[in-house]
C-alpha positions in Angstrom: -11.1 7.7 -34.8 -10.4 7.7 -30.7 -8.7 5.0 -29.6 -10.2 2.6 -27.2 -9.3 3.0 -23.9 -8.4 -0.4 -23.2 -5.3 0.1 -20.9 -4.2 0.4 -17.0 -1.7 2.8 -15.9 0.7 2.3 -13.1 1.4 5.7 -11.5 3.0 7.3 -8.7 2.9 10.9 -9.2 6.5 11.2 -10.2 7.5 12.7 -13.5 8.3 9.2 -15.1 4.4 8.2 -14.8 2.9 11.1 -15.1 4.4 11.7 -18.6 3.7 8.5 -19.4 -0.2 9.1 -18.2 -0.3 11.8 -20.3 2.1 10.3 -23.5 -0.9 7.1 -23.5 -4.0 8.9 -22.4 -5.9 8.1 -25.3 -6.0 4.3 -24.3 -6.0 5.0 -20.3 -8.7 3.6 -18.9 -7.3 3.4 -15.2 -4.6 4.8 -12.8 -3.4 2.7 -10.5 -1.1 3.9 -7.7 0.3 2.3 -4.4 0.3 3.1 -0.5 3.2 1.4 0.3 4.9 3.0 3.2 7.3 5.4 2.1 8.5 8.7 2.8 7.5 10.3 -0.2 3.9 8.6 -0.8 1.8 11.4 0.3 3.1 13.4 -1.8 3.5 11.0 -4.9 -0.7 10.6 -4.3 -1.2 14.2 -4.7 -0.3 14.8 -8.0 -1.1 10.8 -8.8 -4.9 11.9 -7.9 -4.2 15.6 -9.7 -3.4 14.7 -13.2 -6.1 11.1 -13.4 -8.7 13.7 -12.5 -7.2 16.5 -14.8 -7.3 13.8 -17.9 -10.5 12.6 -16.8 -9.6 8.7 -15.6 -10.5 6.9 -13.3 -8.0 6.3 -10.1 -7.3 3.6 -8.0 -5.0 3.4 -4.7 -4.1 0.1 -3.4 -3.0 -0.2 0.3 0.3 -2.7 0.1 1.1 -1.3 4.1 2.7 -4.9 4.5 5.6 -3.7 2.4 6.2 -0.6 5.2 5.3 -2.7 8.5 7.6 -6.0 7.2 10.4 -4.7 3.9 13.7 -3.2 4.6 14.3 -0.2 2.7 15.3 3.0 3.6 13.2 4.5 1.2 10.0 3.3 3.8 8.6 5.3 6.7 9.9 2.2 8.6 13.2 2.7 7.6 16.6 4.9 7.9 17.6 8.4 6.9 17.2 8.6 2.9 20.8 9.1 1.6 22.4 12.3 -0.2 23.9 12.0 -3.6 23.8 10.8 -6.9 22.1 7.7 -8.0 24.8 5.7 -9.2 26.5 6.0 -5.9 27.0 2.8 -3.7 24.9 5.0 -0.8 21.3 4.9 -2.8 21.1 1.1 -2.7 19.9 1.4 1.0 16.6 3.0 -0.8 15.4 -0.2 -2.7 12.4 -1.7 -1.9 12.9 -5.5 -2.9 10.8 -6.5 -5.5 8.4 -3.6 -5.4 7.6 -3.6 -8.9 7.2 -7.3 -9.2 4.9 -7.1 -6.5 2.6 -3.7 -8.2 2.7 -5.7 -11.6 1.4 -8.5 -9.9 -1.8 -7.0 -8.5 -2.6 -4.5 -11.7 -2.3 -7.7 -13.6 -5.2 -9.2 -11.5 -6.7 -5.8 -11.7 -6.4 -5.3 -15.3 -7.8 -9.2 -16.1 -10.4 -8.4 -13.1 -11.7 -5.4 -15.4 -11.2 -6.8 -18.8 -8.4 -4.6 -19.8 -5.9 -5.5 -22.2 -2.5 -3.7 -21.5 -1.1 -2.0 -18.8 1.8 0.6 -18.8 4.8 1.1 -16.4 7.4 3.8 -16.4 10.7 2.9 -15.5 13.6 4.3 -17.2 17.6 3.9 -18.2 18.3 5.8 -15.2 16.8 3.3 -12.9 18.8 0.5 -13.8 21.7 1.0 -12.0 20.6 0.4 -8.5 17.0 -0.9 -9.0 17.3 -4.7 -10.5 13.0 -4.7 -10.7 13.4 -1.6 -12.8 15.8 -3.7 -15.8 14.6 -5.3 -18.7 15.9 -7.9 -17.8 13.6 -8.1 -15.4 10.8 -6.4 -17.2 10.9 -8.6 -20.2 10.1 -12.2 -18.2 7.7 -10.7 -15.8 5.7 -9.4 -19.3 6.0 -13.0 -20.5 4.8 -14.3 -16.4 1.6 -11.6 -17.2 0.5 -12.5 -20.2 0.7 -16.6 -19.8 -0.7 -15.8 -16.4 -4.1 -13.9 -17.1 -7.4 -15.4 -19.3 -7.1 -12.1 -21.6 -3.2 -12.2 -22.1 -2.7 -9.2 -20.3 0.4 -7.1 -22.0 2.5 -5.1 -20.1 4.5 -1.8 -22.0 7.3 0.1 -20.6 8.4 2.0 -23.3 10.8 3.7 -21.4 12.8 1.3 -20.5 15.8 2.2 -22.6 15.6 6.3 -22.8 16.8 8.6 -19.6 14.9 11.0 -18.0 16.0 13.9 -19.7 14.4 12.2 -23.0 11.4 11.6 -20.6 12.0 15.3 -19.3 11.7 16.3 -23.5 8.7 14.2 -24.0 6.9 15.6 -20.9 7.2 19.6 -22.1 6.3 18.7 -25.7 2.9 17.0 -24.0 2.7 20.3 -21.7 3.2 19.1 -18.3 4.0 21.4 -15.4 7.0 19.7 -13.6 5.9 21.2 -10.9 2.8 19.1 -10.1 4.9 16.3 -9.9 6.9 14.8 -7.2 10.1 13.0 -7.0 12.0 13.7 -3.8 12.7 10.6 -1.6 12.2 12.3 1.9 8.7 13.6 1.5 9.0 16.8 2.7 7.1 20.2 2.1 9.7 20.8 -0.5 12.1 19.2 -2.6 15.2 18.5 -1.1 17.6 18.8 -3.6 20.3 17.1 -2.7 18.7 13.0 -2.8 19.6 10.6 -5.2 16.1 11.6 -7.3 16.2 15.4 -6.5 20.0 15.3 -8.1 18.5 13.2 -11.3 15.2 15.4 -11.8 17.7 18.9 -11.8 20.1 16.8 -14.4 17.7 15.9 -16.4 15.8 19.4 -16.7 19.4 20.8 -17.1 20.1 18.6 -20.0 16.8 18.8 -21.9 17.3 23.0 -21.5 14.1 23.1 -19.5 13.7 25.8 -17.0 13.0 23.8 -14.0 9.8 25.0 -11.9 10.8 22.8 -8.7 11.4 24.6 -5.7 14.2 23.2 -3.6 15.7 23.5 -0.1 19.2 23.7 -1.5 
């Protein structure tokens, strides 16, 4: 028997969510993404629209541009020069948003009570963690609790990646059949992938280490 499709989505057009999109998309009701400001946005959209309409759900981008015009982040369109290198470098800090995901989970909560739904999904990862505190479970675990006291239908928030990398994310993705390469991860927003960016560096490690031939085209 189908499953309902009872659930909300939050997703950028990344690899993270879109695997995610595709992992739930039994119970996906709605894909929500987020104009924030940043670099990489536009792009994110693209394949955030792509994949909702390829799986036949409905999408959904909110405008947050106070996030760009007032937050400090170098990650925003209002901000500095996105750093090289790896993620666990000192460097990448200058790319969080503060409290971007507290913020996201806040309005799909009102969004999911708003339309009767009963969960909604997020896709942060192990890999996060490091440098993104709104990304922990230590984070993710009260804010579930805050979301499902705070809404009439006990709205429940999953993020069942919390505790895998993306490589396992990477693994899960090919055995679901997604092309990589309608996704986007690259912090500068260019035409192509930079390569060389905090997220650039993770998605080539993680491809590398699930022994997937990677289908990104990069400028180095």
């Amino acid at each position: 028997m189908q499953a309902k499709k009872d659930s909300l989505i939050v997703v950028s057009g990344g690899m993270d969510s879109v695997t995610l999109m595709y992992d739930k998309r039994d119970s996906i009701a709605l894909a929500l993404s987020f104009d924030y400001g940043s670099k990489h946005n536009a792009r994110e959209l693209a394949f955030a629209r792509l994949h909702a309409e390829r799986l036949g759900v409905e999408h959904l981008v909110i405008p947050l541009g106070f996030m760009g015009e007032h937050f400090h982040s170098d990650l925003l369109l209002s901000g500095g020069s996105i750093p090289e290198g790896r993620y666990d470098e000192e460097n990448m800090k200058s790319t969080v948003v503060p409290f971007r995901n507290g913020i996201m989970l806040a309005v799909a909560a009102g969004l999911a009570e708003s339309r009767g739904l009963k969960r909604m999904y997020i896709a942060n990862h192990f890999g996060d963690h490091a440098i993104y505190p709104d990304c922990r479970a230590a984070f993710i675990r009260p804010m579930a609790e805050a979301i499902r006291e705070g809404t009439t239908n006990a709205v429940l928030t999953e993020a069942p990646y919390t505790s895998i990398t993306k490589t396992d994310i990477a693994r899960i993705g090919v055995a679901l059949g997604i092309d990589y390469a309608e996704t986007w991860s690259c912090y500068k927003g260019g035409e192509i992938h930079c390569g060389v960016c905090g997220t650039c560096v993770e998605r080539k490690e993680a491809m590398r280490e699930a022994g997937i031939a990677d289908p990104t085209q990069y400028e180095e």
